[in-house]
KEFI-392916 format. One line per 10 residues: their letters; for each residue x, y, z of N, C-alpha, C. Coordinates in Angstrom, 3 decimals, padded with zeros to 6 digits. Atoms other than C-alpha are relative to their C-alpha. Example, Ala and Ser with C-alpha at 12.3 -4.5 7.8 and 13.67 -1.06 7.14 Angstrom:
<pts>
AS) 000.890 -001.190 000.000 012.300 -004.500 007.800 000.900 001.200 000.000 | -000.820 -001.190 -000.060 013.670 -001.060 007.140 -000.770 001.090 000.730
</pts>
This chain:
<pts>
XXXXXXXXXX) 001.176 -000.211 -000.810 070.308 -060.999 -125.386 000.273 001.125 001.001 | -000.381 -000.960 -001.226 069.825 -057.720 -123.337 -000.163 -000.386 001.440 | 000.190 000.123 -001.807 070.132 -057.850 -119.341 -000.865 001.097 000.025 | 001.145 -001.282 -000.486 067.933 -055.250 -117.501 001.064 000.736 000.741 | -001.073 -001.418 -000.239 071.585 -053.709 -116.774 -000.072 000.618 -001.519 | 000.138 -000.417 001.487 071.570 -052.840 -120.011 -000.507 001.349 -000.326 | 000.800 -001.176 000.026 068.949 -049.913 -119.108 000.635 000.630 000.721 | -000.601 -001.178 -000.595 071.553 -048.066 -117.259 000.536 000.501 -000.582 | -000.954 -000.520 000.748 073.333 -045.554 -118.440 001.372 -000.434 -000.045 | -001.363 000.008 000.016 077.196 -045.858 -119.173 000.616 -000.529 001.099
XXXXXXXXXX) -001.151 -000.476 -001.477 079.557 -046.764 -116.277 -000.871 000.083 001.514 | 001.046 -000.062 -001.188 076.374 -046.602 -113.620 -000.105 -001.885 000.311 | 000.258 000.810 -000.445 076.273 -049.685 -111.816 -001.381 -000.409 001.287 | 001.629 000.193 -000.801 072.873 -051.095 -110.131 000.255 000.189 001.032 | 000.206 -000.176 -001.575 072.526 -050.332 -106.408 -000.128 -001.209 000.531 | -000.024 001.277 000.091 071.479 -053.933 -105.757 -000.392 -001.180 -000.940 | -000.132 000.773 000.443 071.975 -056.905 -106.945 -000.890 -001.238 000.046 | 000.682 001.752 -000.180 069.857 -060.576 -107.557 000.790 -000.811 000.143 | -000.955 000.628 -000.462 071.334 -063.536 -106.666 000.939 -000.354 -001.063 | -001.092 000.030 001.427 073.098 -064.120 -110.413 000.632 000.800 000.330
XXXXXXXXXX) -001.123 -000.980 000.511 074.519 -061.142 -110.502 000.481 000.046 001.452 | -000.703 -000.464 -001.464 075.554 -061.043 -106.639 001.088 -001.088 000.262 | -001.120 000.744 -000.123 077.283 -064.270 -106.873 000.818 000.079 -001.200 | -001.087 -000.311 001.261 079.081 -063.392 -110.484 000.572 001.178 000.514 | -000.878 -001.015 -000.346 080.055 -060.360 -108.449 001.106 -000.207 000.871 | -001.453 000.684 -000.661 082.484 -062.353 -106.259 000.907 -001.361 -001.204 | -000.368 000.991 000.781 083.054 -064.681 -109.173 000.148 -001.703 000.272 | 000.166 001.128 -000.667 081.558 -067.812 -107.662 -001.258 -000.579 -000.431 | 001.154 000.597 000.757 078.736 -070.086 -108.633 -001.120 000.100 001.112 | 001.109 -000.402 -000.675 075.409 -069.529 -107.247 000.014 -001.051 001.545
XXXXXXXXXX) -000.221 001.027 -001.646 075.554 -072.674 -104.629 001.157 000.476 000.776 | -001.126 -000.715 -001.101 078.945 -071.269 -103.609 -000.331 001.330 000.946 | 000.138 -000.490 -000.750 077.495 -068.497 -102.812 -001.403 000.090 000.913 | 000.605 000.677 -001.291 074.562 -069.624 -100.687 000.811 -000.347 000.730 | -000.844 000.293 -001.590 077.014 -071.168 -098.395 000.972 001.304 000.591 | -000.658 -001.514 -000.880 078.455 -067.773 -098.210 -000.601 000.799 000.946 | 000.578 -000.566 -000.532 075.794 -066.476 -097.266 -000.961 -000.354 001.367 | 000.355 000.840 -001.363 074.994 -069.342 -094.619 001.000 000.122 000.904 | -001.044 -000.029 -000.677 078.170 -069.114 -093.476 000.049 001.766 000.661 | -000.413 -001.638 -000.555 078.132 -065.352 -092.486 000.424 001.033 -000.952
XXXXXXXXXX) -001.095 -000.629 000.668 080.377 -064.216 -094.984 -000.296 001.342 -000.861 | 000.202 -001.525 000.362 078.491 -062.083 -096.931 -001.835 000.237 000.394 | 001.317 -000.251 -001.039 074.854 -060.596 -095.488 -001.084 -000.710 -000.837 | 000.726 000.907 000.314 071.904 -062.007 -095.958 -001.021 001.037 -001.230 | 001.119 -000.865 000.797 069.240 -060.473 -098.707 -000.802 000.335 000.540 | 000.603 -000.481 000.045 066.908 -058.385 -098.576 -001.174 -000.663 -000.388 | 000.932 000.273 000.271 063.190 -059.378 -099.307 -000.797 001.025 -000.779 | 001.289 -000.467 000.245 060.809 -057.679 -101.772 -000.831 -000.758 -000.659 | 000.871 000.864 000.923 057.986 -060.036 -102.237 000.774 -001.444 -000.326 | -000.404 000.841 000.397 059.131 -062.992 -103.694 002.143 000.002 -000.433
XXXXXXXXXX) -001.633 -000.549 000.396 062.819 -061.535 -104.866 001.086 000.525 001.095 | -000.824 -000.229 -001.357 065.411 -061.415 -103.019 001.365 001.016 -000.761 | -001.006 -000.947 000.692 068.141 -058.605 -103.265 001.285 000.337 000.857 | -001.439 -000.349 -001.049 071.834 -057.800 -101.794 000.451 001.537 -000.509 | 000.353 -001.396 000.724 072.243 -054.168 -101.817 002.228 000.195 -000.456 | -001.707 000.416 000.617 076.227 -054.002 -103.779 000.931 000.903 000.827 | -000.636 -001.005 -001.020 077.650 -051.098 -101.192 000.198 -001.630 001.339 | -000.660 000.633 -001.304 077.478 -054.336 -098.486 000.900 -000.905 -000.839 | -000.998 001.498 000.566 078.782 -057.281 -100.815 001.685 001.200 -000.290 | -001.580 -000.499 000.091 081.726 -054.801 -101.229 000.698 -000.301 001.019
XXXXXXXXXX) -000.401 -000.231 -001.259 082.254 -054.388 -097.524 000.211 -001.324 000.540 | -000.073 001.130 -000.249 082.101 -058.131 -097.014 001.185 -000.248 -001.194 | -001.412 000.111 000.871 084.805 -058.522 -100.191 000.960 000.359 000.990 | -000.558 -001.080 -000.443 086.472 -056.228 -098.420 000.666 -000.467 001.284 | -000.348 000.461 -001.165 086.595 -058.026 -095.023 000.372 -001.303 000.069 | -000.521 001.250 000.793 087.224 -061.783 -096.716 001.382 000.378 -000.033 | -001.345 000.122 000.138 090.424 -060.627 -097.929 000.671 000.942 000.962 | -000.835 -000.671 -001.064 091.584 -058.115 -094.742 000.407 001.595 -000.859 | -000.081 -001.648 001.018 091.150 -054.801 -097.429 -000.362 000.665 001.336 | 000.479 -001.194 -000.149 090.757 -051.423 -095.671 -000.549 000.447 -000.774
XXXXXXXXXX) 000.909 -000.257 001.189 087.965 -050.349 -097.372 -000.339 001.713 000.483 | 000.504 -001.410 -000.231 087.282 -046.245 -097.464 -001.113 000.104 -001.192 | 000.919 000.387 001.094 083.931 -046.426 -099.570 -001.147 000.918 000.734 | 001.223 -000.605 -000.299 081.261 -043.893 -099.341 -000.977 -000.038 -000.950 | 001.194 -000.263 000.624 077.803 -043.993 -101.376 000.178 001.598 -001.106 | -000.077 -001.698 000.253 078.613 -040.156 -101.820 001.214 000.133 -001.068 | -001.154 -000.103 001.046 082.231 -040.879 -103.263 -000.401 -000.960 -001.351 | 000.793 000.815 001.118 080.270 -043.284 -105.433 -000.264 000.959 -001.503 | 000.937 -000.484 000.930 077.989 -040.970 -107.120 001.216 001.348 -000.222 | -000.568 -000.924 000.110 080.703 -038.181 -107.410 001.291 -000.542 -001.411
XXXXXXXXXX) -001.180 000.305 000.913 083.326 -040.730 -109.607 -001.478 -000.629 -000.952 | 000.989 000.758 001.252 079.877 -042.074 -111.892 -000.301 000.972 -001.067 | -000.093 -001.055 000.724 079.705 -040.601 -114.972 -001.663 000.246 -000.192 | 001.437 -000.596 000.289 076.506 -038.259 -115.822 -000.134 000.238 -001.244 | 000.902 000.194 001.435 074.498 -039.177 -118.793 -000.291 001.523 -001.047 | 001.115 -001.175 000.439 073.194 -035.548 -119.200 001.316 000.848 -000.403 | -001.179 -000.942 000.263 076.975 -034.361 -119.563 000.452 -000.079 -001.613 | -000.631 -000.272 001.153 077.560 -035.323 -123.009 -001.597 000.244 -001.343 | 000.399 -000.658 000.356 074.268 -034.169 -123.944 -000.117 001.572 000.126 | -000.619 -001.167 -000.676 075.292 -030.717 -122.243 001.054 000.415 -001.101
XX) -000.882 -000.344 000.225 078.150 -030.600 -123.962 000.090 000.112 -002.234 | 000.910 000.154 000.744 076.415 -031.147 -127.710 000.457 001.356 -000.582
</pts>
């Protein structure tokens, strides 16, 4: 069965996340992570409408501060290591 990651290209990971995929991104079960997210630990969602969303740049930064990581993480260094779709039609 496809996901609706599925429609990304290669190696591109979604910007944010639903609550499945936000608690399989710490590798914890959905009630676990509600209390994470009661507890402080990692931020609270976002609202559009009915859906709720965690944008994956914070759940890093909260990973990140759980286990005492120094985290150097820019948006910018993001999109600079993601690979571009249009390169191996370019290259053709």
């Amino acid at each position: 069965m496809k996901s609706r990651y599925d429609h990304l290209p290669p190696g591109l990971l979604p910007i944010v996340l639903r609550r499945k995929a936000a608690s399989a991104f710490f590798d914890v079960s959905e009630s676990t992570f509600d209390k994470m997210v009661e507890q402080g630990l990692v931020p609270k969602p976002a609202r559009i409408g009915s859906i709720s969303i965690w944008f994956r740049p914070a759940l890093v930064a909260a990973a990140a501060r759980m286990t005492g990581t120094e985290l150097q993480y820019s948006a910018q260094s993001e999109m600079q290591d993601a690979p571009n779709e249009w390169d191996a039609i370019v290259k053709k």
